[in-house]
C-alpha positions in Angstrom: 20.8 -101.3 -96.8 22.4 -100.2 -100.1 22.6 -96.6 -98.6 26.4 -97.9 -96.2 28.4 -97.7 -99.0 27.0 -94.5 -100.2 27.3 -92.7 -97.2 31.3 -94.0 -97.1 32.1 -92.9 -100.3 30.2 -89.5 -100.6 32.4 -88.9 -96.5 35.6 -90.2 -98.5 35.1 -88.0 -101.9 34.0 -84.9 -99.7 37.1 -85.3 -97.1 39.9 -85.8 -100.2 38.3 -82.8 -101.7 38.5 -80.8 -99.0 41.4 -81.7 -98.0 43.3 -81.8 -101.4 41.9 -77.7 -101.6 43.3 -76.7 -98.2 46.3 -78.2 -98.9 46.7 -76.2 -102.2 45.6 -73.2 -100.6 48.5 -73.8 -98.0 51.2 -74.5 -100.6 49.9 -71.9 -103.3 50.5 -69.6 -100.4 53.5 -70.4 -99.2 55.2 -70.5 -102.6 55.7 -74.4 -102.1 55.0 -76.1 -106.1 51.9 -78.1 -105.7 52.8 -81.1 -108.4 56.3 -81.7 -109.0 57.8 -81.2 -112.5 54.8 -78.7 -113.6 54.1 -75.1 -113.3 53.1 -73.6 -110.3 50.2 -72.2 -111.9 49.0 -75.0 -113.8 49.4 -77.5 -110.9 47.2 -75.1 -109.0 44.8 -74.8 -111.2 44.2 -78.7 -111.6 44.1 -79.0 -107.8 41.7 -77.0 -107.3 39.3 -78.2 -110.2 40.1 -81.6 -109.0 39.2 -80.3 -105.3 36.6 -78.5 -106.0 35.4 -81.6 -108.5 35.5 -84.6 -105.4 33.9 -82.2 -102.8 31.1 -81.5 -105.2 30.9 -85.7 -106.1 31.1 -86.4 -101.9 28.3 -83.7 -101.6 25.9 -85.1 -103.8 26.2 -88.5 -103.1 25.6 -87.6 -99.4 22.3 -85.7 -100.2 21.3 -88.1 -102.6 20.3 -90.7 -100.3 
């Protein structure tokens, strides 16, 4: 029974993660800024980490069940 909340937190971490790296894939592409008042670079760079960081989280909580 404990395995519910698992399951809906490893779907919500994996979908904000993806998400959050198409969506600075799209901007970093389109010459859009991807945080407002920082580099374009830097912003980019963060994004992705932190993308790349909550798919990874969302993935293993969904295989570790």
């Amino acid at each position: 029974m404990e395995s519910g909340p698992e399951v809906f937190a490893g779907a919500a971490f994996a979908l904000f993660g993806t998400a959050l790296l198409v969506w600075t894939g799209v901007s970093a592409r389109i010459g859009s800024p991807v945080a407002d008042g920082v580099s374009r670079p830097v912003g980019a760079v963060v994004a992705v980490l932190f993308g790349a960081l909550f798919t990874a989280t969302g993935c293993w909580l969904l295989l570790s069940l």
